[in-house]
Backbone of each chain as ProteinMPNN parsed JSONL, in Angstrom:
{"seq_chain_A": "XXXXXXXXXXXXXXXXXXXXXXXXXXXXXXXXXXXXXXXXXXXXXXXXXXXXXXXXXXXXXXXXXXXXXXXXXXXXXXXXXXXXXXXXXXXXXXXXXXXXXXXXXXXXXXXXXXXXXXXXXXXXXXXXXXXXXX", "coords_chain_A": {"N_chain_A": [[-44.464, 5.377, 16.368], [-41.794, 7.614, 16.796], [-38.37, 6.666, 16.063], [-35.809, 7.107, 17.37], [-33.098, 9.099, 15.813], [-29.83, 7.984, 13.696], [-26.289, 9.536, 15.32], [-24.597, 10.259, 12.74], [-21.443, 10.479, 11.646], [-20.443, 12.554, 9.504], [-18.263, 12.415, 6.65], [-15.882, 15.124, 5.859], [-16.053, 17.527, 3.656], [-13.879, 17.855, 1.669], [-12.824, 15.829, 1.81], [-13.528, 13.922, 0.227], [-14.041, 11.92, -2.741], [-13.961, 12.681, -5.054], [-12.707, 15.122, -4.678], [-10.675, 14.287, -3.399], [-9.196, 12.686, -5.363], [-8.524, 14.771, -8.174], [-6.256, 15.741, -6.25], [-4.604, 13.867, -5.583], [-3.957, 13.01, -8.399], [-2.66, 15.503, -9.59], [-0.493, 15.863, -7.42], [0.468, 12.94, -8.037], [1.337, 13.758, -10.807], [3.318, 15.45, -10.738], [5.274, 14.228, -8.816], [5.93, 12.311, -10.568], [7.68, 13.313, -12.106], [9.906, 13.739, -10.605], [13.138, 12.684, -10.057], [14.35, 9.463, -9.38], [16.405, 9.173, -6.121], [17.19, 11.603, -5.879], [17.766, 14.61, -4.224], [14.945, 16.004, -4.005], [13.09, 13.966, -4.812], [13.272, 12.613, -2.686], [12.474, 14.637, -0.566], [10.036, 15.345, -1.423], [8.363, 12.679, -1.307], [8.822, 12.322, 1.605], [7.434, 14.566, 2.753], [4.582, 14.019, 1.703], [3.928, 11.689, 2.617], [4.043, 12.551, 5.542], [1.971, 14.085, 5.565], [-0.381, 12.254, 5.04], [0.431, 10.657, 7.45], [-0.531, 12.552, 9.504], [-3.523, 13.435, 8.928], [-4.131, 10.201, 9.354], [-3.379, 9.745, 11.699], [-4.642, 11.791, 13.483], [-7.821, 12.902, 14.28], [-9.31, 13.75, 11.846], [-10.393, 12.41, 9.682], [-12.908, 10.681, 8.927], [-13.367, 7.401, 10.378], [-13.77, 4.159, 8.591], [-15.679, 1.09, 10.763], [-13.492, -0.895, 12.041], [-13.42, -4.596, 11.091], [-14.944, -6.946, 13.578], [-13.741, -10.044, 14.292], [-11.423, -11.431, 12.539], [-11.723, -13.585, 9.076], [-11.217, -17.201, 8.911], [-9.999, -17.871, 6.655], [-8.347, -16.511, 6.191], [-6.232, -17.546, 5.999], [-5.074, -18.075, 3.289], [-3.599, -16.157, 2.551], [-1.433, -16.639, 2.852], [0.084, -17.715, 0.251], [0.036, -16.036, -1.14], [2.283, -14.315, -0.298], [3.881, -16.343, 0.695], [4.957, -17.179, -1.308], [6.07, -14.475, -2.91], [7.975, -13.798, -0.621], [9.815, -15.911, -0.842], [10.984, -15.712, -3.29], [11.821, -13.141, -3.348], [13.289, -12.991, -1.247], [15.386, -15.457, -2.107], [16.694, -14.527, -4.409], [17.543, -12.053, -3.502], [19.586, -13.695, -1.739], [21.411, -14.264, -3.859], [22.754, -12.254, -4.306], [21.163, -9.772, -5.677], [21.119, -9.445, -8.674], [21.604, -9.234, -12.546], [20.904, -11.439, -13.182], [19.377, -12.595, -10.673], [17.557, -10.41, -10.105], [16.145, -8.899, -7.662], [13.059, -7.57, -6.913], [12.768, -4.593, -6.521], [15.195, -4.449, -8.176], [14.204, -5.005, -10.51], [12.244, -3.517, -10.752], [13.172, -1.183, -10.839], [14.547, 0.347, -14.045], [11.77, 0.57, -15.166], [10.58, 2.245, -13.274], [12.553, 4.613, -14.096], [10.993, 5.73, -16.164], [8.575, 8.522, -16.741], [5.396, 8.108, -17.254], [4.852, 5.521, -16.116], [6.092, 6.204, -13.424], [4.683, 8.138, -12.406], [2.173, 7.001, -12.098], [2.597, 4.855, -10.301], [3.059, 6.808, -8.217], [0.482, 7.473, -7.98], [-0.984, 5.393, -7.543], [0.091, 4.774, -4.794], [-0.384, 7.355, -3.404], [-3.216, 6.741, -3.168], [-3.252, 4.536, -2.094], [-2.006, 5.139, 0.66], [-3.818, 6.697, 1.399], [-6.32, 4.877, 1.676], [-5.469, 3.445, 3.794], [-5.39, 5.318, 5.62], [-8.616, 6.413, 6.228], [-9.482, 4.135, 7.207]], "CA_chain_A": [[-43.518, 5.989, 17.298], [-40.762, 8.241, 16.079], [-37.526, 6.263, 16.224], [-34.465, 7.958, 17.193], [-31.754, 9.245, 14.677], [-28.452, 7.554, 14.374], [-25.806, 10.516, 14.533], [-23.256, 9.54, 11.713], [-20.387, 11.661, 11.414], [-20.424, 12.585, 7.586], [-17.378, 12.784, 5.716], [-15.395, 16.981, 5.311], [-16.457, 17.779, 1.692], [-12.414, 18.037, 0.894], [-11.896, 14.32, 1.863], [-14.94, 12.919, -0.825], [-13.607, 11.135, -3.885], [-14.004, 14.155, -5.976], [-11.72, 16.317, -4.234], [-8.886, 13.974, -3.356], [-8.293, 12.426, -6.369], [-7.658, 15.603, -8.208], [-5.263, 15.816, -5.868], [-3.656, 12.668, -6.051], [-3.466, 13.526, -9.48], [-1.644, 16.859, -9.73], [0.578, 15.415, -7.178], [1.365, 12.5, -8.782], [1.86, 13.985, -11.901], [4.649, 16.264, -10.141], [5.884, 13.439, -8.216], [6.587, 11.674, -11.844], [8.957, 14.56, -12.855], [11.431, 13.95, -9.449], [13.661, 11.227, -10.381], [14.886, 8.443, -7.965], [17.834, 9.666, -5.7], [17.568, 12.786, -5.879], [16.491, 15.07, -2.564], [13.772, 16.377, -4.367], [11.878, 13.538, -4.708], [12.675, 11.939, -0.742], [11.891, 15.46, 0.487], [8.579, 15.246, -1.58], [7.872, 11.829, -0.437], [8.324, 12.496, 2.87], [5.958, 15.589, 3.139], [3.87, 13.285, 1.584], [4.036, 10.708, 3.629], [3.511, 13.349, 6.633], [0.444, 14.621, 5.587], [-0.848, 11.022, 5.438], [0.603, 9.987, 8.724], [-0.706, 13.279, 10.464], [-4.524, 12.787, 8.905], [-3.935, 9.09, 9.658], [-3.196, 9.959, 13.477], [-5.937, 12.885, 13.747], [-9.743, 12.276, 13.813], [-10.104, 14.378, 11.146], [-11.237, 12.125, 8.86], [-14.053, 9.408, 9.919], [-12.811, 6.236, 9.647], [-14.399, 2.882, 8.552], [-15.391, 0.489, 11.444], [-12.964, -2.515, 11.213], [-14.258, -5.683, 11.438], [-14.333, -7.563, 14.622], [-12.941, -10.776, 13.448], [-11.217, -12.062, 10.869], [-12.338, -15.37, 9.448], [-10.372, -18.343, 8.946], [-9.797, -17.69, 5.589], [-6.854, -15.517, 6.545], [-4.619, -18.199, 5.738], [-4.968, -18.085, 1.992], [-2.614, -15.03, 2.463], [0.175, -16.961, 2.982], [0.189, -17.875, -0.297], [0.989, -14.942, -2.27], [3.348, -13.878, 0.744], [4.715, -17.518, 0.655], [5.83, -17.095, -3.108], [6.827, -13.424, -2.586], [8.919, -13.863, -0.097], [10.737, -16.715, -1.355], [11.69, -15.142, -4.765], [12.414, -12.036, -3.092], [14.891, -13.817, -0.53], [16.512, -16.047, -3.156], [17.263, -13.521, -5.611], [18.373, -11.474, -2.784], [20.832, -14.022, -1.349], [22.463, -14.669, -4.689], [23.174, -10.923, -4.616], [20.664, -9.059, -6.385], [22.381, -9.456, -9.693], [20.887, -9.27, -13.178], [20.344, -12.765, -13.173], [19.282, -12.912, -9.965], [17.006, -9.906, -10.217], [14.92, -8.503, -6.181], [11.618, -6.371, -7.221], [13.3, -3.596, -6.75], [16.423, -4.443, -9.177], [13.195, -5.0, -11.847], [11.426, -1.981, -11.09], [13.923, 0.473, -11.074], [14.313, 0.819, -14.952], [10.618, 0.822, -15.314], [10.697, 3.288, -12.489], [12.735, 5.648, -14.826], [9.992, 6.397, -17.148], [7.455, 9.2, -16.136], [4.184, 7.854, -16.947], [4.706, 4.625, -14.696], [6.703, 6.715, -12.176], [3.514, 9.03, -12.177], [1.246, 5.855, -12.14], [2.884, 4.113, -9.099], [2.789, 7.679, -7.072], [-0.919, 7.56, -7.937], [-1.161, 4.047, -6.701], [0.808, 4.45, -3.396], [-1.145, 7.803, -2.271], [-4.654, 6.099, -3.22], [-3.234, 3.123, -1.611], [-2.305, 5.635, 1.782], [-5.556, 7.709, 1.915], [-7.603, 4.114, 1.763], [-5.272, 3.574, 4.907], [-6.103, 6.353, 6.488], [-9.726, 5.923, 5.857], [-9.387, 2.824, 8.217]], "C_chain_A": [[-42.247, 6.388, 16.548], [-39.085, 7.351, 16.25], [-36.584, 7.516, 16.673], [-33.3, 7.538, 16.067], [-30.625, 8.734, 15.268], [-27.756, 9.068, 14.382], [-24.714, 10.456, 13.695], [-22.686, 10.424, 11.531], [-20.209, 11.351, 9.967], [-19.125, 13.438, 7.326], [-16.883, 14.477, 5.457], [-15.566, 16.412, 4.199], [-15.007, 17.823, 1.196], [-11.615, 16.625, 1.43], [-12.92, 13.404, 0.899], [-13.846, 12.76, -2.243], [-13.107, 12.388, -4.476], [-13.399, 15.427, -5.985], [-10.563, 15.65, -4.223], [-8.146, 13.447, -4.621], [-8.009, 13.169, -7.498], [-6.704, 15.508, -8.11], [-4.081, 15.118, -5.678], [-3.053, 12.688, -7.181], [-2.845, 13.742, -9.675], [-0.738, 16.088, -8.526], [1.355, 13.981, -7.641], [2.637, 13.095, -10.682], [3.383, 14.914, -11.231], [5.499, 15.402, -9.399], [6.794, 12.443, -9.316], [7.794, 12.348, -12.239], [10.367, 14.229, -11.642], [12.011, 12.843, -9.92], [14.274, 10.652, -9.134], [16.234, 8.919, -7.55], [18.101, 10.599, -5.605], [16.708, 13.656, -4.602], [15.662, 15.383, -2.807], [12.205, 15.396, -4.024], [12.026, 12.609, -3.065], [12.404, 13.437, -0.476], [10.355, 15.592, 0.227], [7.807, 14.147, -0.89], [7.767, 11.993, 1.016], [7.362, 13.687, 3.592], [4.739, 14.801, 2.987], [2.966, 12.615, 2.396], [3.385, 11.42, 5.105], [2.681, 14.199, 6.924], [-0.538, 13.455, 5.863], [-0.558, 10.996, 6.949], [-0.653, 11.059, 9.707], [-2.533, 13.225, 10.476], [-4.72, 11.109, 9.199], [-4.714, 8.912, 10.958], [-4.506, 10.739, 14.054], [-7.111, 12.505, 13.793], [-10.454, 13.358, 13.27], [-11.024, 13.845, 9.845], [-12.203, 10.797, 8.888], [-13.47, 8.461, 9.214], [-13.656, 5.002, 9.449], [-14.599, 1.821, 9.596], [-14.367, -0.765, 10.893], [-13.776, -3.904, 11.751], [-13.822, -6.166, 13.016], [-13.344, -8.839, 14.719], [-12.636, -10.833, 12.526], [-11.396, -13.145, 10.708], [-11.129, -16.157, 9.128], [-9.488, -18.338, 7.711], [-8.425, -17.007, 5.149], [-5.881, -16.269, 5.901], [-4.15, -18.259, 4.13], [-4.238, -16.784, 1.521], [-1.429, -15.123, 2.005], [0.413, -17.316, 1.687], [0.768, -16.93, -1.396], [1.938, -14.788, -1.338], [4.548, -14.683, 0.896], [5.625, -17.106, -0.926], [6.842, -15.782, -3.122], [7.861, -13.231, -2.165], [10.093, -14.838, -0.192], [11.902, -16.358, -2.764], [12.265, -14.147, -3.896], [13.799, -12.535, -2.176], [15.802, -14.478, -1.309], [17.38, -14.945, -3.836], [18.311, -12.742, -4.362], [19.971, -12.124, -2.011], [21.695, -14.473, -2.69], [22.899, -12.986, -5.178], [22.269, -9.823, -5.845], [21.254, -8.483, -7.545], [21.35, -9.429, -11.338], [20.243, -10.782, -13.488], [19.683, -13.205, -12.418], [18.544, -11.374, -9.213], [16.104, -9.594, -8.547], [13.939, -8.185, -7.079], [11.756, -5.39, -7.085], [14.37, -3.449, -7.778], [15.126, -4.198, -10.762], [12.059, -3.778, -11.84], [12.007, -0.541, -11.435], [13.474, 0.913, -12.903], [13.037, 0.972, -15.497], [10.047, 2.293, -14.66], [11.028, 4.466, -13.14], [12.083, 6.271, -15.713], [8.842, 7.054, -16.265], [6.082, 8.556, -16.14], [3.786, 6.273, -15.938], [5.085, 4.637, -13.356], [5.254, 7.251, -11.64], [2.198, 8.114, -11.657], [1.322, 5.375, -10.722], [2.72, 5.192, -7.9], [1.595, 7.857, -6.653], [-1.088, 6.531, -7.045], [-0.939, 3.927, -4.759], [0.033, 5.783, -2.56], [-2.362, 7.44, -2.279], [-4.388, 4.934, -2.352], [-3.106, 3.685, 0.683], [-3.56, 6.483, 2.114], [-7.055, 6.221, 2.289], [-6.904, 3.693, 3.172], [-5.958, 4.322, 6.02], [-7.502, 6.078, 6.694], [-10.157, 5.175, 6.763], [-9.082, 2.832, 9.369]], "O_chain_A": [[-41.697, 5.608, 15.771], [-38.609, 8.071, 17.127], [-36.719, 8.682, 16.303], [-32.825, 6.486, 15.64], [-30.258, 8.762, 16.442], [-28.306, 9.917, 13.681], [-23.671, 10.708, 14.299], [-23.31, 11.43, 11.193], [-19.932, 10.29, 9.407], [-18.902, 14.615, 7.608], [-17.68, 15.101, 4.757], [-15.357, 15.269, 3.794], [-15.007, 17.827, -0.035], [-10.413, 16.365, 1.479], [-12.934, 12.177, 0.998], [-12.984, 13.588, -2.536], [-12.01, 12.929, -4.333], [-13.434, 16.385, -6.757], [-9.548, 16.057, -4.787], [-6.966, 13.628, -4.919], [-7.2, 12.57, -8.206], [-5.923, 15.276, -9.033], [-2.921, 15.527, -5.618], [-1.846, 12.465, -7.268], [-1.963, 12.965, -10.042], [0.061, 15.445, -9.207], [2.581, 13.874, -7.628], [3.731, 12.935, -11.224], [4.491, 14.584, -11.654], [6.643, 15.844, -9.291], [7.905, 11.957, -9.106], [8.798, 11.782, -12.672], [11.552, 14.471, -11.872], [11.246, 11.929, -10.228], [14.611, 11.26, -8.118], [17.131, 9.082, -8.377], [19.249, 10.855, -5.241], [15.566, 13.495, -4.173], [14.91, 15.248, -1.841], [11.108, 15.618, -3.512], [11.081, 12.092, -2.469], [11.57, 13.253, 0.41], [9.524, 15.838, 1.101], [6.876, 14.361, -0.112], [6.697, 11.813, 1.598], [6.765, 13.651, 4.668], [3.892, 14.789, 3.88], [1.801, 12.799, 2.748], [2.415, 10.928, 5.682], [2.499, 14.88, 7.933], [-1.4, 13.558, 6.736], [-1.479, 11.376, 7.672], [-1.49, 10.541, 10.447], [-3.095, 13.043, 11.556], [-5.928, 10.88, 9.247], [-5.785, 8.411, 11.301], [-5.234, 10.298, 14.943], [-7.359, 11.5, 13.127], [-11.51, 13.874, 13.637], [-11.917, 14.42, 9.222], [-11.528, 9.769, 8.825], [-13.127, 8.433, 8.032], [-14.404, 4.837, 10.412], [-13.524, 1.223, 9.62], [-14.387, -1.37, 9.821], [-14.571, -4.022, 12.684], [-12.754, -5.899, 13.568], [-12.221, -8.674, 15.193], [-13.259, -10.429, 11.544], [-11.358, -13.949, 11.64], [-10.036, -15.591, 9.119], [-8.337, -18.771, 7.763], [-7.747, -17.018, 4.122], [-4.881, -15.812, 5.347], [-2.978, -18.469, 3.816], [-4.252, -16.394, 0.353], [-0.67, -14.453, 1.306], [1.643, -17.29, 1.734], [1.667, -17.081, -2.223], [2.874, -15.449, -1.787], [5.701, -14.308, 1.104], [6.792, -16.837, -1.213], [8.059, -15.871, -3.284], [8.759, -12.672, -2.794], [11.189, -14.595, 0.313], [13.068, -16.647, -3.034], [13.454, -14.377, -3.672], [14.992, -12.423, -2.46], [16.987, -14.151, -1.254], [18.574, -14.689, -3.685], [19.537, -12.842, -4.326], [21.013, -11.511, -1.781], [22.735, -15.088, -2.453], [23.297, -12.687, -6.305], [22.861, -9.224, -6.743], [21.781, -7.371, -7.584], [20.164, -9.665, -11.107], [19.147, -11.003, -14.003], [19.084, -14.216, -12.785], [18.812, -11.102, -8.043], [15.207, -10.429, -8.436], [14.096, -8.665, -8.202], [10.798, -4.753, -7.524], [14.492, -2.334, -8.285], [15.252, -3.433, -11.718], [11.307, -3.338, -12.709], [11.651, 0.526, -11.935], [12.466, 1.563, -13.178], [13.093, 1.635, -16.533], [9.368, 3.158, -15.214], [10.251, 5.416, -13.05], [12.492, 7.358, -16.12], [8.262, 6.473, -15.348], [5.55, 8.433, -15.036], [2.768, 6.039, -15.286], [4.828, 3.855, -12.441], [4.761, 6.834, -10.592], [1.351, 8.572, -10.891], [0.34, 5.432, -9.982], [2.353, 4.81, -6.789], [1.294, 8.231, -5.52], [-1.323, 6.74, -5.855], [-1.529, 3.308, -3.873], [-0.229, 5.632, -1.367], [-2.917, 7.798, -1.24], [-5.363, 4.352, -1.877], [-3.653, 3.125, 1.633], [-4.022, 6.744, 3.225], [-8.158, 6.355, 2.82], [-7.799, 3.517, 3.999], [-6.743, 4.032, 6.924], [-7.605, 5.263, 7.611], [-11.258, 5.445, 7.243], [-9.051, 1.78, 10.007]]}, "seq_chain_B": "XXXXXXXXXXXXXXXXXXXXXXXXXXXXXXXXXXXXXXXXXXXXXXXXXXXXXXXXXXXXXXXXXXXXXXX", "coords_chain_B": {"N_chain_B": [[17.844, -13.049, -22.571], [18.815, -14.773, -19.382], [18.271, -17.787, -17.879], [17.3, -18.234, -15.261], [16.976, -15.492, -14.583], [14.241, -15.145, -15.828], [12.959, -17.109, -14.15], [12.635, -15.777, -12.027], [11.811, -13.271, -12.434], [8.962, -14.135, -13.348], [8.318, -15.455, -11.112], [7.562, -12.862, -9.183], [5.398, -11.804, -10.75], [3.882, -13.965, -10.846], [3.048, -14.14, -7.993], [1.659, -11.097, -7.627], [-0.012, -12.041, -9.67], [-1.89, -13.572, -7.21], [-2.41, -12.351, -5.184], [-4.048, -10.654, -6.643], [-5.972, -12.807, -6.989], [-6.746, -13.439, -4.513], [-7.697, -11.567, -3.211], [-9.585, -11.024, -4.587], [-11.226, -13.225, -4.529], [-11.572, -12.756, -1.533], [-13.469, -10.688, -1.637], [-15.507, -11.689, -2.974], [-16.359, -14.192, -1.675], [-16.654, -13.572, 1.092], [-15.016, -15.237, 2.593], [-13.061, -15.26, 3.284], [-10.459, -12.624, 4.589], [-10.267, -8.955, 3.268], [-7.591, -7.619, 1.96], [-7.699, -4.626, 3.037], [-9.359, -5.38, 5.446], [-7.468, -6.307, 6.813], [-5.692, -5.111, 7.724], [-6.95, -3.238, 8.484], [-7.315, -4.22, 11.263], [-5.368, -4.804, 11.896], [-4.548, -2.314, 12.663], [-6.108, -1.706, 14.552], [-4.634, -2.393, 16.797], [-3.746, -1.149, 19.965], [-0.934, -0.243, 22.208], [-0.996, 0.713, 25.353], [-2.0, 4.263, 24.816], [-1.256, 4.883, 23.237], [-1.186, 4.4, 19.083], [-0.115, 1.989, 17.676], [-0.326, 0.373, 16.156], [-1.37, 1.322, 13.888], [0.256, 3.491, 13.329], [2.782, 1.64, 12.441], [1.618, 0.681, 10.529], [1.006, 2.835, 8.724], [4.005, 3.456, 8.706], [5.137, 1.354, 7.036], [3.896, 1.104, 4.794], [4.607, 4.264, 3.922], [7.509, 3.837, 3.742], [7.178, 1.668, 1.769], [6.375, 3.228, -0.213], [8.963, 5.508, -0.584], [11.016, 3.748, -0.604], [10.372, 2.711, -3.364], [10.179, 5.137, -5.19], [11.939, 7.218, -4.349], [14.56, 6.267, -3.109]], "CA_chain_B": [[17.817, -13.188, -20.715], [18.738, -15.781, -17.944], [16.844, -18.384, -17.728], [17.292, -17.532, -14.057], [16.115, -14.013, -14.777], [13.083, -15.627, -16.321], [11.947, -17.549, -12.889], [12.813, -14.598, -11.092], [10.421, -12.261, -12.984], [7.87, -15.199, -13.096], [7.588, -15.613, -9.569], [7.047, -11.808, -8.818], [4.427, -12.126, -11.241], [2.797, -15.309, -10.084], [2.866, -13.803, -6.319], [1.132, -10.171, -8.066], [-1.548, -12.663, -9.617], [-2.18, -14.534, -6.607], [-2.659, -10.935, -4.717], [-5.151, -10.239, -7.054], [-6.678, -13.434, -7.085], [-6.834, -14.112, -3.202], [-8.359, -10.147, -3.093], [-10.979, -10.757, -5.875], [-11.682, -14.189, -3.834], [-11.931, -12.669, -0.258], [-14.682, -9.369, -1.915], [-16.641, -12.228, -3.289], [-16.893, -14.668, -0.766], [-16.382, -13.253, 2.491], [-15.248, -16.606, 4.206], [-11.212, -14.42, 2.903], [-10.262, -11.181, 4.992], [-9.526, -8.226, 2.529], [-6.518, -6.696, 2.618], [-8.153, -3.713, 4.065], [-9.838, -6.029, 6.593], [-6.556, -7.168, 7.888], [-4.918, -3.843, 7.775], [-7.853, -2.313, 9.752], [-7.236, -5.316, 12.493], [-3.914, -4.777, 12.901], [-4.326, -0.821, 12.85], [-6.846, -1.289, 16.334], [-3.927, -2.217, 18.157], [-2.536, 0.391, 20.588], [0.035, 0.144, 23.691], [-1.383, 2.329, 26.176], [-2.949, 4.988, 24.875], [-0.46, 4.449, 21.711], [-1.531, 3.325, 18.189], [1.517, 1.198, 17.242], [-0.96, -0.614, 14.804], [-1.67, 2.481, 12.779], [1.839, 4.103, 13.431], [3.47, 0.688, 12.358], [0.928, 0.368, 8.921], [1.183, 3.853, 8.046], [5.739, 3.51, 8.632], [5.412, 0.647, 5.977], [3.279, 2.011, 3.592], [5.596, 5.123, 3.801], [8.466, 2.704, 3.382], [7.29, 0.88, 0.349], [6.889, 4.56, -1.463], [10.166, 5.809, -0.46], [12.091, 2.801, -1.53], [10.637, 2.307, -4.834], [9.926, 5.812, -5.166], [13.037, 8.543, -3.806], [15.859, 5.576, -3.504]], "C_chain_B": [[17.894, -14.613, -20.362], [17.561, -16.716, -18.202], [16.253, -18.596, -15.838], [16.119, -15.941, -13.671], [14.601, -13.923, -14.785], [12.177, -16.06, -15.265], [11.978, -16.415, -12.359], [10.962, -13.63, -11.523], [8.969, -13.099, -12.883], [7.317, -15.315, -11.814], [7.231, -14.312, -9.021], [5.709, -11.5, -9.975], [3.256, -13.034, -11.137], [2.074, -14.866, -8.606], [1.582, -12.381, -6.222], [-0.224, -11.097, -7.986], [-2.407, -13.137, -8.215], [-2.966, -13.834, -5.444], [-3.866, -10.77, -5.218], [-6.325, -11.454, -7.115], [-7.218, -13.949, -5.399], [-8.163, -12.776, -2.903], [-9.698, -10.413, -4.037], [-11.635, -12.103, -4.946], [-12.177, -13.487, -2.365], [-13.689, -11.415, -0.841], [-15.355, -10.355, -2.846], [-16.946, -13.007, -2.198], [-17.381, -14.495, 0.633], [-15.952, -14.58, 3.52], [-13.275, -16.039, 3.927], [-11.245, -12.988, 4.005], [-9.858, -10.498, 3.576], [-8.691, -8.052, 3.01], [-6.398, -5.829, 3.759], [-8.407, -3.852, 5.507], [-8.43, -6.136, 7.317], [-5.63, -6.039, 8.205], [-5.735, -3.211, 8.692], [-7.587, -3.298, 10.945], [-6.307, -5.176, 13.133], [-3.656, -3.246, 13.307], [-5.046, -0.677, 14.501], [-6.091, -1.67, 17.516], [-2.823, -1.091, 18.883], [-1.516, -0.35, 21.89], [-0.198, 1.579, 24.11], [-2.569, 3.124, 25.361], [-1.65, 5.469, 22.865], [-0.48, 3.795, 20.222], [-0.396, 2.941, 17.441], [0.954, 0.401, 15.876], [-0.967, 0.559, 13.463], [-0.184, 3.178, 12.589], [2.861, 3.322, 12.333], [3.025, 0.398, 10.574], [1.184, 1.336, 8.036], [3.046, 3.868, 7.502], [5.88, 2.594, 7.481], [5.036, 1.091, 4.802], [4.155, 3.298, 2.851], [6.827, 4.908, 3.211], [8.495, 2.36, 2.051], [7.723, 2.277, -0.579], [8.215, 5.239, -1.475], [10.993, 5.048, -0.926], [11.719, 2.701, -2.621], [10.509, 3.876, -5.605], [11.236, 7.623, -5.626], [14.261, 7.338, -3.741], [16.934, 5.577, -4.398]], "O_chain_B": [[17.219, -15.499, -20.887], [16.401, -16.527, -18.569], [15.169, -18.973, -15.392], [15.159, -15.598, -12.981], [13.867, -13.146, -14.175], [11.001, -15.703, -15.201], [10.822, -16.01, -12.232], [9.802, -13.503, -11.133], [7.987, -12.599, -12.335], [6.129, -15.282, -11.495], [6.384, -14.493, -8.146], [5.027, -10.576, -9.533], [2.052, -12.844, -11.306], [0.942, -15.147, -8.211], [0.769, -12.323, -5.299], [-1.093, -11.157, -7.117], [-3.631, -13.018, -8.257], [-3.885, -14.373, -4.826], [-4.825, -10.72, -4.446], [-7.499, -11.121, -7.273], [-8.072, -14.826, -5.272], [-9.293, -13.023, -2.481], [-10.735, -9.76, -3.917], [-12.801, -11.862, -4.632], [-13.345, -13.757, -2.086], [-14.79, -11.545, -0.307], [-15.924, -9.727, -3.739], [-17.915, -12.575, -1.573], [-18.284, -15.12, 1.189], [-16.324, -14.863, 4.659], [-12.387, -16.64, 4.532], [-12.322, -12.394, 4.055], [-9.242, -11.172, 2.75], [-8.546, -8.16, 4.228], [-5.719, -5.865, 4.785], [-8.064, -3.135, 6.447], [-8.443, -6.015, 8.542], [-4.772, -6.233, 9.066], [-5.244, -2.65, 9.671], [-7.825, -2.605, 11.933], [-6.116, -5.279, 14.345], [-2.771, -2.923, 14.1], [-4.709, 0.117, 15.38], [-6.4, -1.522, 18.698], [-1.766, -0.531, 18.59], [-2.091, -1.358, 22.301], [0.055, 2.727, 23.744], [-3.74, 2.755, 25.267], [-1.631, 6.195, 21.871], [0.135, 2.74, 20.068], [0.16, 3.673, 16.623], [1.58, -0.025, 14.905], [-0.56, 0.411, 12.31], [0.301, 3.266, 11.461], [3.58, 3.939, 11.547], [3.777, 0.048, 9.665], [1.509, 1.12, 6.868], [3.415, 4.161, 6.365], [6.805, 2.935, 6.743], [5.794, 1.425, 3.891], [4.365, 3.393, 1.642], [7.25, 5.619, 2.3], [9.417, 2.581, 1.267], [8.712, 2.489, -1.281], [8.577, 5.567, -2.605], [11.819, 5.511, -1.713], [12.683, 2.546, -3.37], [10.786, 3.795, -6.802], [11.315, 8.492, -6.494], [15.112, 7.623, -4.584], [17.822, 4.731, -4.297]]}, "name": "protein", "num_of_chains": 2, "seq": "XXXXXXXXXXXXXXXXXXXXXXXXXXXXXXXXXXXXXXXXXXXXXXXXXXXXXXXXXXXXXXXXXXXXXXXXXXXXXXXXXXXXXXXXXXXXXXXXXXXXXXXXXXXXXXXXXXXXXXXXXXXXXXXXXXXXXXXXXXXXXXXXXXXXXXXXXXXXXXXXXXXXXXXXXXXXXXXXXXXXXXXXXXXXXXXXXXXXXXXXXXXXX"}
């Protein structure tokens, strides 16, 4: 007896691996060149950002079921989050000082160099498109 | 450098590992949520007819790149 077909909504050919990250690419690499503070690179980020949000929002691109639960296991979260947030608060209440360094005070000058500026833009739209995705 | 400086950087380093080690633990065992997992969980909640979960994941995400990013 012939089963019936599932009907799976398959993936636009310009959201497959092979197309976006290209594009992640070439825009990071152009995103490396804006330097911090300057309107260039918040007006880039935020186009950015509002192409994400708007495929995000849309059902243009099929998204992954999420799970129904989560297991118990969850709690082993708190642990990096626990540490995180403790350094990050300390440092911050002794005034984000060189001694007394946030994650942002220690990224900036790292920040100023292109190929880890270019790196982290890669990171953060691979990190919103696997959002989306979801 | 500080020997201040020193914990400082240490503990945003320890907290990185711990990221990667909780993440490499949950995509072997499964008894961990991924990241993803817990990001898709909190993205299925709406108000109304409102996704505040997805709205709310996407505004941070947005967030992080803008502050370390255009700041």
């Amino acid at each position: 007896m012939d089963q019936p077909e599932l009907a799976v909504p398959s993936a636009p050919a310009w959201s497959r691996p092979v197309v976006m990250m290209p594009i992640f690419t070439v825009a990071s690499l152009l995103g490396g060149l804006l330097p911090s503070f300057s309107i260039e690179a918040n007006l880039y980020i935020f186009a950015l950002g509002s192409v994400m949000l708007w495929l995000g929002l849309s059902q243009r691109v099929p998204r992954r079921p999420p799970p129904r639960r989560l297991p118990r296991g969850l709690v082993w979260w708190l642990l990096p989050v626990g540490v995180f947030v403790f350094f990050e608060l300390s440092t911050f209440a002794f005034g984000s000082t060189e001694e007394y360094p946030t994650l942002s005070l220690l990224a900036d000058p790292v920040l100023d160099h292109y190929v880890p500026r270019a790196l982290v833009y890669f990171g953060w739209l691979s990190g919103f498109w696997g959002l989306v995705r979801r | 450098m500080s020997v201040t400086r020193m914990i400082a950087i240490g503990g945003f380093v320890l907290a990185a590992l711990l990221v990667v080690g909780v993440e490499w633990a949950a995509r072997r065992w499964h008894r961990i949520p991924t990241l993803g997992d817990m990001a898709a969980v909190i993205m299925t909640h709406e108000a109304g007819r409102i996704p505040v979960g997805r709205i709310a994941v996407f505004g941070f995400w947005w967030w992080v790149g803008w502050h370390f990013l255009a700041r």
